[in-house]
N, C-alpha and C positions, 0 to 999 in steps of 0.2 A: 594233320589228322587230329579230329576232337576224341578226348580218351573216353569222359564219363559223359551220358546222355544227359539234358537238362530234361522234366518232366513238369508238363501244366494238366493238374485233376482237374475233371470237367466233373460239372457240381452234383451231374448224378454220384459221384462215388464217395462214398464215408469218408470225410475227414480226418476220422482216426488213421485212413491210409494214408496220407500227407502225413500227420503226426511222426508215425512210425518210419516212414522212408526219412522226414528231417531229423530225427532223430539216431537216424544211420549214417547221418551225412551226406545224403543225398539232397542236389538241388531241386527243390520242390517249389514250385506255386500255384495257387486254387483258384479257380473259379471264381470264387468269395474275393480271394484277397485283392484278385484284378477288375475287380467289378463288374464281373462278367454275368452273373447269376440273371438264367430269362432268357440268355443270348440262345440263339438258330446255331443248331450242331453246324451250320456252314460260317458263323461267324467264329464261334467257340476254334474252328480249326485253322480257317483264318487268322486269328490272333495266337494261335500256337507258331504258326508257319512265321508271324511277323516278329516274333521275338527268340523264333528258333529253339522251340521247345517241342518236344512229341510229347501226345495227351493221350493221357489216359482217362477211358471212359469204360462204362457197360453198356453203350448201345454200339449192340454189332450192329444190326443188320443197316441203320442211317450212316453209322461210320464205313461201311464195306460200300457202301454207294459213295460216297465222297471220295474215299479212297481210289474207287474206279474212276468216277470223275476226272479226279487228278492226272492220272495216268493217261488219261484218254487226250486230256486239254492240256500235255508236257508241262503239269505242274507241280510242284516237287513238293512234301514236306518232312520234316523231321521224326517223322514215326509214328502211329497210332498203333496203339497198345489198349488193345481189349481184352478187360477182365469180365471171369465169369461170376457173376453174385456168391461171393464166399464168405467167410468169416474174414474181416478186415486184418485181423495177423495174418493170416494163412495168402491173401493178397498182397499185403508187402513184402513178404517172404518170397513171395515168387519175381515181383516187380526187382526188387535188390538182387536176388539171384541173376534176371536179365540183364541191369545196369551193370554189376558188376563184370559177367560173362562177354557183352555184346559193347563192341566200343559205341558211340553216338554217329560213325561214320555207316557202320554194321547195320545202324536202326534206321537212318537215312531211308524217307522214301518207302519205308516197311511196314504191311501189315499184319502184326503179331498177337498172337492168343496165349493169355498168359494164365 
């Protein structure tokens, strides 16, 4: 069983939330940091699933289609976690609350509105 989720920001989201969740200790990596910036929300998820990371983004309605995708084509991934555009505190605030509430097995495969 994985206790705490690893998370990859997908570059739509403020980097101040990365900031703030590493700064709680939370295992975070960005878009940016992976040189992912420009990538197709189906590569961006793709490379979350290959390194066993759920992503968090604000595009619902392309992530709830891949999501389905997934499901439909018995393919699994690590979580997607969609935020709604809020203040970037009030966004890591919620995401920490998740990670810490929800083990990584809990988020497994899940698609979560945070």
């Amino acid at each position: 069983m994985t206790i705490f989720a690893q998370v990859y920001v997908d570059e739509d989201v403020d980097i101040l939330v990365a900031t703030l969740l590493l700064a709680r200790g939370i295992n975070i990596t960005t878009a940016r940091e992976q040189q992912m910036l420009g990538e197709s929300d189906e590569k961006q998820l793709a490379f979350a699933v290959s390194v066993e990371r759920c992503i968090l983004t604000h595009n619902r309605l392309d992530f709830e289609k891949l999501h389905t995708n997934y499901l439909i084509n018995h393919q699994s991934h690590a979580g997607i976690l969609i935020a709604k555009r809020r203040n970037p505190y009030e966004i890591a605030e919620r995401i920490a609350i998740l990670i810490d509430t929800l083990t990584a097995d809990e988020i497994f495969n899940q698609l979560l509105y945070v």
